[in-house]
N, C-alpha and C positions, 0 to 999 in steps of 0.2 A: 648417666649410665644407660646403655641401651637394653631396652625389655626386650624376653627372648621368648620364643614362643615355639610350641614345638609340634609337627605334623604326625599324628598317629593315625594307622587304618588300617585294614588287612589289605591281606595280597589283592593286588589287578581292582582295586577304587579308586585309584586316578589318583592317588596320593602323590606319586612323584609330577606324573603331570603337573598336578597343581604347582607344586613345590616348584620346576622350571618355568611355571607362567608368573611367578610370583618374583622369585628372585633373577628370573633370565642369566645376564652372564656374571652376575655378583654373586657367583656361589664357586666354592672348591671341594675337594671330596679327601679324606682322610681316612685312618681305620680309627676306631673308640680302643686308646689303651690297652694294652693286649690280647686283642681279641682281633678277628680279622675282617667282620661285620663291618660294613661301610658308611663310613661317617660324613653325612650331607648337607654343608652349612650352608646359608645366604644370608644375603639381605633384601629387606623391601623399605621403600620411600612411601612411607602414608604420609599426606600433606606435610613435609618438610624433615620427618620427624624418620628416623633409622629404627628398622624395627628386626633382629637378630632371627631365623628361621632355621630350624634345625628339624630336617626329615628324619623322623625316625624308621627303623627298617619294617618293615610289614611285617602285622601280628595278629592273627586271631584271638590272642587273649593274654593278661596281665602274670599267667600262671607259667614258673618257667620251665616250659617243657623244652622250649630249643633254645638257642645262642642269642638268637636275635629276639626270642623275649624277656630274657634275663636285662642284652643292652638296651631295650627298650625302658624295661620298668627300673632298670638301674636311671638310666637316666630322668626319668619323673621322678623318683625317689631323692636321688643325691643334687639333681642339677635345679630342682624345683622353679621348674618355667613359669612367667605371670600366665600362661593359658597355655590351653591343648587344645586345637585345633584339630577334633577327630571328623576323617573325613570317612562320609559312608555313604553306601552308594545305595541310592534311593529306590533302585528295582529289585534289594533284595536285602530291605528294611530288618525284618528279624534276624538273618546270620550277621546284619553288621551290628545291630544295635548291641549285640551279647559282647562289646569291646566297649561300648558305649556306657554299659553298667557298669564293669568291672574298674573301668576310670571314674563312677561316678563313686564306687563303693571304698574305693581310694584316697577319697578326699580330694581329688585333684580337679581345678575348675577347667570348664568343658564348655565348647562352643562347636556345635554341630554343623560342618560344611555338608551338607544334603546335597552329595554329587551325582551326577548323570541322569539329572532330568529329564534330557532330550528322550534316554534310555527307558525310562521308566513309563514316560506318555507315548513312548510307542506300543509297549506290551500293554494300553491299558490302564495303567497303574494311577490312578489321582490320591496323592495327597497334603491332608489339611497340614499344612506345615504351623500353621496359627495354636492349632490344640494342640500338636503334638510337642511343639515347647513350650504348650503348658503343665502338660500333664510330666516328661520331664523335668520340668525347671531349669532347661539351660536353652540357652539361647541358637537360632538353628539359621542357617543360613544357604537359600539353594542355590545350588553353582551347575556349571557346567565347563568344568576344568579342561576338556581339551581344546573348548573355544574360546575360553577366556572370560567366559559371562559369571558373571560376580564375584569374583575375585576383589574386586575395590569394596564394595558393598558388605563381604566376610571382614575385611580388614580394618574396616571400620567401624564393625561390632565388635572385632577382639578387642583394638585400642580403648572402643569407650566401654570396654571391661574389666579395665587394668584397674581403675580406680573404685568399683566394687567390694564389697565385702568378703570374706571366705564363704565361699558355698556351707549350706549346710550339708551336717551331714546323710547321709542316705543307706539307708538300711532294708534289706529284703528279705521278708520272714522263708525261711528253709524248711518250716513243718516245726512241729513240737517238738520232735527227738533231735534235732540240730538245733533248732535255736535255746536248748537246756542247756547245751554243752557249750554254745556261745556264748550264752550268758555266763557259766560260771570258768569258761576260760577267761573271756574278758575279763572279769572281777578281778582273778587272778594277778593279769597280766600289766592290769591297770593300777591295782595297790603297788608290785613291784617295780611300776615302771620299766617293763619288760619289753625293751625296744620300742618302747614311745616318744624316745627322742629322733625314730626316723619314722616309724609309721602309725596310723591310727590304729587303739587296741582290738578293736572289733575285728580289724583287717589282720590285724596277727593271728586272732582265734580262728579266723575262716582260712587263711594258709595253711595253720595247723590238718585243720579238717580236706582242703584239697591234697594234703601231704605234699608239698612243695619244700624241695630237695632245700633252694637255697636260703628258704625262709627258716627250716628246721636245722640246719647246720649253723647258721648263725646264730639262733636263739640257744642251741646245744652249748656254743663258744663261751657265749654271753651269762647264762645260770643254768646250769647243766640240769640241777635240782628243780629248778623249776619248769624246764623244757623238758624231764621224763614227767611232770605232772600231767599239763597239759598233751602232753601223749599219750598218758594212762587214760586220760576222759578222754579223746578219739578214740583209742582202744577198745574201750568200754561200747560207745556210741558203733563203732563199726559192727561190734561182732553183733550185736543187736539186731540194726540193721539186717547185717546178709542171715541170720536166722531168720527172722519176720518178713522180712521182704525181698531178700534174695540179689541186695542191691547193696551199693556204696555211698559214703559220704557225697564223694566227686560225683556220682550220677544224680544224686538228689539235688545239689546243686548246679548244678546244670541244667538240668531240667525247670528246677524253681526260675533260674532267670530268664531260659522262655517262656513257661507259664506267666511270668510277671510280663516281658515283652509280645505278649501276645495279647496279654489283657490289654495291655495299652493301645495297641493298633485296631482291636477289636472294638476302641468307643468313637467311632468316627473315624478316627484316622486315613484308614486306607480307603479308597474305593475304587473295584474293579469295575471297568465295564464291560462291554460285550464286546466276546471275539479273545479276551484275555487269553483264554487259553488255550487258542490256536497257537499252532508250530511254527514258531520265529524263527528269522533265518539261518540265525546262527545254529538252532535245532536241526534243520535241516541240515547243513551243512556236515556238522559232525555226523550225524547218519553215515554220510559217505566216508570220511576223510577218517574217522575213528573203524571204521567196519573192518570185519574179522578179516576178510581178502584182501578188498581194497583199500583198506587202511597202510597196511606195510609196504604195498606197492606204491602208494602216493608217498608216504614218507621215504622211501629209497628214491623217490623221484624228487620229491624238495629239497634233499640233501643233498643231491647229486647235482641239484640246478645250482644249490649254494656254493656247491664246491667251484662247479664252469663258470659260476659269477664272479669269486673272487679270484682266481687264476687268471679268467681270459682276461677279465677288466683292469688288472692288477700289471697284467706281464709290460706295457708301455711303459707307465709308472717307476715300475722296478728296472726297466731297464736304464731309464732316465736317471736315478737313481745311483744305480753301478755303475752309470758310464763317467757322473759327477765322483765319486769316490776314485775309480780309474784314473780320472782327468787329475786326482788330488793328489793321487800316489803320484803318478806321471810329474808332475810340479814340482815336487820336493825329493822328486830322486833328481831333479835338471839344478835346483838350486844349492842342493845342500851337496857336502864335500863325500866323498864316499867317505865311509867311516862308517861306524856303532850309532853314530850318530842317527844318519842317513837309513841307517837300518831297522833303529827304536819306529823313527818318526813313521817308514812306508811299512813296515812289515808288523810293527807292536802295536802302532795308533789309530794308522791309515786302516791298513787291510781288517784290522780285529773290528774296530767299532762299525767301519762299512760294514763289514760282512752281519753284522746283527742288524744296522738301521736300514738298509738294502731292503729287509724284510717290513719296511714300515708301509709302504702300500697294499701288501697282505693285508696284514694288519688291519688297515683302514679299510679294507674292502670286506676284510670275514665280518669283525663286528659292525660292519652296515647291513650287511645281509642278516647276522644273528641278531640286530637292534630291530631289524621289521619282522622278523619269523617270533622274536619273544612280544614287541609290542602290539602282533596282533591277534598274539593269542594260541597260536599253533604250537609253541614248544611245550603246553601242558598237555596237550594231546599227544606230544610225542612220548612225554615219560609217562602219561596213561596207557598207552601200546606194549612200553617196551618194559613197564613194570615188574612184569609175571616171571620175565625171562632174568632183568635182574639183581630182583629179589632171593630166585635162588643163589647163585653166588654171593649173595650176600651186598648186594648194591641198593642202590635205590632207583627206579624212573627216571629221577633226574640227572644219573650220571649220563647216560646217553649222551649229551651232547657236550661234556667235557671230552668224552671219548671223542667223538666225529670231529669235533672243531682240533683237536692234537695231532689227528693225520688216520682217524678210521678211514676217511674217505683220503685217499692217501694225497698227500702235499701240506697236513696242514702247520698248526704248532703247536709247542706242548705249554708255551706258556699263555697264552689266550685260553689253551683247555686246563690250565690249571685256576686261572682266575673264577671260571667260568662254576668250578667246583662250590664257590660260593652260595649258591643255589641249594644248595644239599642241609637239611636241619639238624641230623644227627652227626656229630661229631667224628665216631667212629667209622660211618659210611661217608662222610666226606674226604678222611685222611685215607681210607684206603681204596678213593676214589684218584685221590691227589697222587698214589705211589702206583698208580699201574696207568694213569692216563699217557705217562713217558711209553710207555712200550707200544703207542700207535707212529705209525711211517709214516713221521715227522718231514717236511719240506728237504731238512736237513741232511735224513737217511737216505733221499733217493738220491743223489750223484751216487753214496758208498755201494747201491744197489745197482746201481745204472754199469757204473763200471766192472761190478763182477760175472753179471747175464752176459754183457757184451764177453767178458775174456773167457766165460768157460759155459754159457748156457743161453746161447745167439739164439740156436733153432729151436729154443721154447722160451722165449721169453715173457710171453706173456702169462704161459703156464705158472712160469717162477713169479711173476709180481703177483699173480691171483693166492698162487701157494704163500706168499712171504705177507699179505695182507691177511689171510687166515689164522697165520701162526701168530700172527699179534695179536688179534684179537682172540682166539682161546688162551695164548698164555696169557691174556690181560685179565679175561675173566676166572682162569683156574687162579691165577696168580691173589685175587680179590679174594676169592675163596679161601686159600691158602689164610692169608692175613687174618681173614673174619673168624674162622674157628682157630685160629692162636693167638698171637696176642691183641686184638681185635674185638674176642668175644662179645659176643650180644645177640638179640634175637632183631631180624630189619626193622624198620620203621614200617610201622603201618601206609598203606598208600592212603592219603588225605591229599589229597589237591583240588581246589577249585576250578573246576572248567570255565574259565570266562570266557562271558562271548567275545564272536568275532570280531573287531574291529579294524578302522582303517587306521595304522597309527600317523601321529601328528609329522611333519618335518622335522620341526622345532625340538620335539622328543628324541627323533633318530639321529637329528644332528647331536643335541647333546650327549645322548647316551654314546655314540661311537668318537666324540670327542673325548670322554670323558675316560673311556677303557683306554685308546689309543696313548691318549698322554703317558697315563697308569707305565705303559708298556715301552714307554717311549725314555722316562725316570728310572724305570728298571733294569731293562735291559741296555740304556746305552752307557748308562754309568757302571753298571757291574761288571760288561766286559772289558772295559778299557782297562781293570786293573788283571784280571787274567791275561787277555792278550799278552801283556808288556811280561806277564810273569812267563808267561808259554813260551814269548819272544827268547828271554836269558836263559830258560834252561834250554833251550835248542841253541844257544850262539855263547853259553860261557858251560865250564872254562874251554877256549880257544886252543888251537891247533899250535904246539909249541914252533919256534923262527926254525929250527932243524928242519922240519916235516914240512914247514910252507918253503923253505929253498929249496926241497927236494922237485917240489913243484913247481917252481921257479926255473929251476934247471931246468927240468923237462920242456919246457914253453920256449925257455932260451935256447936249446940243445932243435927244436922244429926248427927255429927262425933261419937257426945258422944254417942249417940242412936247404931251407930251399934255394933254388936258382938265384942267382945273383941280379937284383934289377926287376923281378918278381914278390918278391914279398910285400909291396904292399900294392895301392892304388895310386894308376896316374893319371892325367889329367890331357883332355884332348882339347885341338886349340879353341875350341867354345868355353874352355872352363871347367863342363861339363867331367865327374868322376867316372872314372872306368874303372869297373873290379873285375882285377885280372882272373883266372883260371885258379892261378899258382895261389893267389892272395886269397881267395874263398878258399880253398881247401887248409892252406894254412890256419885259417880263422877259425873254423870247423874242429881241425885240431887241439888248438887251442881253446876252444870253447868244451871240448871232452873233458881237456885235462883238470880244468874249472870246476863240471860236476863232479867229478872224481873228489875231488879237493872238500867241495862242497859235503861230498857222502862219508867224507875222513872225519870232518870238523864236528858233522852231526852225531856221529859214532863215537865221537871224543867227547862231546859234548856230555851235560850233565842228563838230559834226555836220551841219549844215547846210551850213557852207561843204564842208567834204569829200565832202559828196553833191552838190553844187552843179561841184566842181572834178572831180570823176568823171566827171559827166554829157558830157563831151567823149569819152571812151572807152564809157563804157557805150550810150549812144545804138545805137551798133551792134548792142545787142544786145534793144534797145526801152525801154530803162530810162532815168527821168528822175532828177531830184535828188531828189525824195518815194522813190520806191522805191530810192534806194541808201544813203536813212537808213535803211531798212526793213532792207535787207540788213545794215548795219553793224550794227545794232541785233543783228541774227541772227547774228552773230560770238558773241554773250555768249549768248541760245536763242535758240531757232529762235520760240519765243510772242512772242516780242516784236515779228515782222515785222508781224504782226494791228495789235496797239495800235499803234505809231508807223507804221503807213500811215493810220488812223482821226484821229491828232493831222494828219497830213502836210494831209489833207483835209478839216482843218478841221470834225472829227465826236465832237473830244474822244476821251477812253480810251475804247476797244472792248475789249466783250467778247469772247475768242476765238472764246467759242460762240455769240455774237451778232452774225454779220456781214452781218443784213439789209440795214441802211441803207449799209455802205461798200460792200456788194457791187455796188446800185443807184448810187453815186456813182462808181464806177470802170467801170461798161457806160453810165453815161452822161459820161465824159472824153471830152475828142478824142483826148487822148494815149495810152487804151485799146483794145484791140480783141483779138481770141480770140488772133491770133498772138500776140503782147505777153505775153499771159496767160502762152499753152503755153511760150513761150522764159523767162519765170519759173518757171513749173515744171520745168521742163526745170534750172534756175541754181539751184533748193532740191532739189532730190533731191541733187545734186554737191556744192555749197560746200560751204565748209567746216566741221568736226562745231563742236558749239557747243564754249565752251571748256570747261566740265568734261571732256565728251570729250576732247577736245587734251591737259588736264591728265593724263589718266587713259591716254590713248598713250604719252604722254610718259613716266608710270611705271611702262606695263606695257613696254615697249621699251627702258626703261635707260638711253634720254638725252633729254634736250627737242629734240636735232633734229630727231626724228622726229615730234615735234609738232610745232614749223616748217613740215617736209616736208609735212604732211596739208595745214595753212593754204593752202600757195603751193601745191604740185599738185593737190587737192582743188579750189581757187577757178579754178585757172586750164583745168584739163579743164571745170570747170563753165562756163564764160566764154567759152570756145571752141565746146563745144556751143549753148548760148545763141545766141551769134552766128551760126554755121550755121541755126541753126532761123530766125532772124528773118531772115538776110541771103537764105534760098531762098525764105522762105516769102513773103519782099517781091517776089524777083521772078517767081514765080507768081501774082503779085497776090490773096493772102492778106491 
């Protein structure tokens, strides 16, 4: 059986570095059981011999304040790996080693990767790595993860530690008034066997004392009796405390484990030399790039290069891309019989799943660009900027760039910005990060946009895209608002984030990391629309147009032929071979190709899509939308491209190109039942409905249950429906 070993460290230690230099392409990514945290396996070959590698997610500490310390210390707990492999980063010894104690006070055996040396002798920094795994007790190894230096050398101290003894244990005195109440909760905890069959007792008594949510609910489960005991002596010990000292358990301990981590580097350990505390360059750096002016100015400029990067670099790609799909549908409308057949195959399987994989050079091109803007350091600077602003709405720093990457900078997607939500520690502020990042102008909303400026708002257009990129981003953030003070409630997260310095990030990293999203996005999205598509396909083509109503059309087509000139109706042939199409034969063709959309616009209207845009239009009306545009919208349940082409069918203009909406644009400024308000109140109902459903699917499993995909559907469509109606019901009676 192969030994599994598991990588712990806090955020920006080079931990996953490691993890790719170690396992390179023998690793896959999963989420941990339902939870949406990212699950990072490999392998590594130490002399012949398979050795299991499982990244854990970055933590500052074993106490579960957020998601990813819970699956963290879930996993040491339940999965009990032969070694932990904590990596710490060597230039800034004291904030890593406090993860270092709390594995040690765990029970769990520890072998210290002492990363970024290179780092740490530049600022100065020497140390004795010899005393410092003595005073310790566990074994310490220096690396330098992003070049690959000791890595074999670490891997050969884990192995020849497998065979080892159990650490002992380790204990760190908290002062007299804690270590009272530890001792007699242990006593407690250790006669009753009070979850001593997963964690060491001493360790239950000090959870108690940090007041950790998931240690105390489980102990509640487990002897209710005995878990208000050991509550009453925290109790006791608290109020104590904040009388005398004006403090808490949690700060005394906390403090104790630097006091202890300080004592230790204070007996040799460390030694600075001179010039240490000169302004590094990363110091510098931020200076500018964080400053109150030109801070926001550099970041609207990064952002903005991010965006020109992956559009202009992307557009060759994708068009290669769409011309392969094209060339696909092209192929199987030549080979196959016309029929349902012929129609599942181009229009259900062809056009659906293109039209999502079409977008995989995006794709590959945003998270290359987001893979060097996070690996080297600048996206903590951006959620340090953009914190203050918001926190009011009730966000966090980091949602910023699930927003920007879904289409703040407009073109982008909302499922890469919903991935991207991952980032976020509190639960609360990441779901109602995940149910408003849909409302940025999405790749997908710009044809539905493109097409209404052209038909009813040409001589401002740009005015309108500045105006319709505003109105998403305030309703995105009122909208956040909204959620947090109702069902949402909670006070933000504190901003805590690590500024790590700057770096140049590795290839090797950026390759993996944008392989690794890309696929992510690639299992998602191409498998979930193929089954929409085909369902979009039937309720637009069944039930079918009854044989009365297709011969009526029939006659019609027969009743031109007969009518034209005799010897004129089709094409003849000159003595080269060569086809001639007569005057008489094009106009005829022309005809008949009318009577076709016509047909087409009956079937859709008979259809089961049809009747439901048709049974809408009683409700919708209010908001200026007829039975044609609430196929469009329905259509736009499965993407948002699809609202283009099934308003071009609705109007009897056949498939439209997205990028081609001359001719519907012209048809829809000459309806009666059009007019600019109509427009703007559909623009106003596609910025809000709801995300198409890859998105839906993809809230659903970055959120941990599909109600929250529900949720987005039904509050999403119905803020979008209500603003709608307002725009049109004011702007009717201003006589707009």
């Amino acid at each position: 059986m192969r030994a599994t070993i598991a990588l712990a460290g806090n955020p920006n230690s080079g931990k996953t570095t490691l993890f790719n230099e170690l396992t390179g392409a023998r690793q896959h990514i999963g989420n941990y059981p339902g939870v949406t945290v990212e699950k990072k396996q490999g392998v590594y070959v130490n002399d012949g011999h398979k050795i299991n590698i499982v990244d854990l997610p970055g933590t500052y500490s074993l106490t579960a304040y957020s998601l990813e310390e819970v699956v963290a210390r879930d996993f040491l707990v339940n999965e009990k790996p032969a070694m932990v492999v904590n990596i710490v980063d060597a230039s800034s010894l004291e904030r890593n080693l406090y993860l270092t104690i709390q594995l040690m006070e765990a029970g769990i055996p520890v072998c210290i990767a002492l990363n970024m040396m290179d780092v740490a002798e530049k600022r100065g920094i020497d140390i004795n790595i010899k005393k410092l795994s003595s005073l310790l007790g566990v074994p310490i190894v220096p690396t330098i993860a992003r070049k690959g230096k000791g890595k074999k050398e670490l891997m050969d101290t884990v192995a020849g530690s497998f065979k080892e003894t159990k650490p002992e244990l380790f204990n760190i005195s908290y002062g007299a008034d804690l270590d009272k109440a530890l001792d007699e909760s242990e006593k407690k905890i250790r006669d009753a066997n009070f979850l001593t069959d997963i964690y060491l007792p001493r360790w239950v008594a000090l959870k108690y004392l940090e007041n950790d949510e998931q240690i105390v609910k489980l102990g509640e489960k487990t002897d209710s009796s005995l878990s208000k005991e050991i509550k009453q002596i925290v109790e006791k010990v608290s109020v104590h405390l904040n009388e005398t000292l004006d403090t808490s358990p949690e700060a005394i301990i906390a403090d104790q484990r630097y006091g202890y981590i300080n004592s230790i580097l204070k007996q040799g350990v460390v030694t600075h030399h001179m010039g240490q505390n000169r302004l590094q360059t990363s110091d510098k750096i931020d200076k500018i790039v964080t400053h109150r002016f030109l801070g926001p100015i550099i970041m609207l400029a990064v952002l903005t290069g991010l965006y020109k990067f992956t559009f202009t670099y992307s557009e060759v790609p994708v068009e290669l891309f769409e011309g392969f799909f094209i060339w696909l549908g092209e192929f199987a409308t030549i080979h196959l019989p016309d029929g349902l057949l012929r129609s599942l195959v181009v229009s259900g399987i062809i056009n659906g799943v293109g039209g999502v994989l079409g977008f995989v050079p995006i794709i590959v091109f945003m998270f290359l660009g987001l893979s060097i803007l996070e690996d080297s350091g600048y996206f903590a600077r951006v959620a340090y900027m953009l914190d203050r602003i918001f926190s009011f709405f009730g966000l966090h720093g980091s949602s910023v760039m699930p927003f920007i990457v879904s289409g703040g900078i407009a073109g982008g997607c909302a499922v890469p910005g919903i991935m991207a939500c991952r980032t976020l520690k509190s639960p609360k502020e990441r779901i109602a990060t995940l149910l408003t990042v849909p409302f940025m102008n999405c790749g997908a909303k710009l044809p539905v946009f493109a097409l209404l400026i052209a038909a009813f708002f040409i001589e401002h257009k740009a005015m309108v895209m500045v105006l319709i990129t505003l109105i998403s981003w305030i309703g995105a953030l009122l909208a956040a608002k909204l959620l947090r003070v109702t069902i949402m409630k909670g006070a933000p997260t504190p901003f805590v984030m690590e500024l790590p310095p700057f770096r140049f990030p590795t290839f090797k990293g950026i390759f993996i990391h944008t392989w690794e999203r890309t696929w992510q996005y690639i299992k998602k999205a191409g498998t979930v629309i193929l089954g929409i598509s085909i369902l979009l396909w039937a309720m637009m083509t069944f039930p079918s147009l009854p044989d009365s109503e297709l011969k009526i059309f029939q006659q019609q087509k027969d009743t031109l032929t007969a009518a034209a000139l005799p010897g004129k109706r089709g094409d003849i042939q000159d003595t080269k071979g060569s086809v001639i199409h007569s005057a008489e034969a094009i106009k005829l063709k022309k005809q008949r190709s009318l009577i076709d959309l016509q047909k087409t616009k009956e079937a859709l209207r008979y259809s089961m899509a049809g009747r439901i845009g048709i049974a809408l239009e009683r409700v919708t009306k209010l908001a200026g939308f007829d039975w044609r545009t609430n196929i469009a919208l329905l259509g736009g349940f499965a993407a948002k491209e699809v609202v283009v082409s099934t308003l071009g069918t609705a109007y009897s203009l056949g498939e439209v190109d997205p990028e081609e909406t001359v001719l519907l644009s012209k048809a829809l400024a000459n309806d009666s039942g059009w007019s600019p308000l109509v427009a703007f109140s559909l623009i106003i109902f596609t910025i809000f409905y709801a995300p198409c459903f890859v998105a839906v699917v993809c809230i659903a499993r970055e959120a941990g249950s599909w109600k929250w995909g529900f949720f987005s559907i039904v509050f999403n469509t119905t803020l979008a429906f209500g603003l709608s109606t307002a725009v049109f019901q004011i702007g009717s009676i201003l006589g707009y």
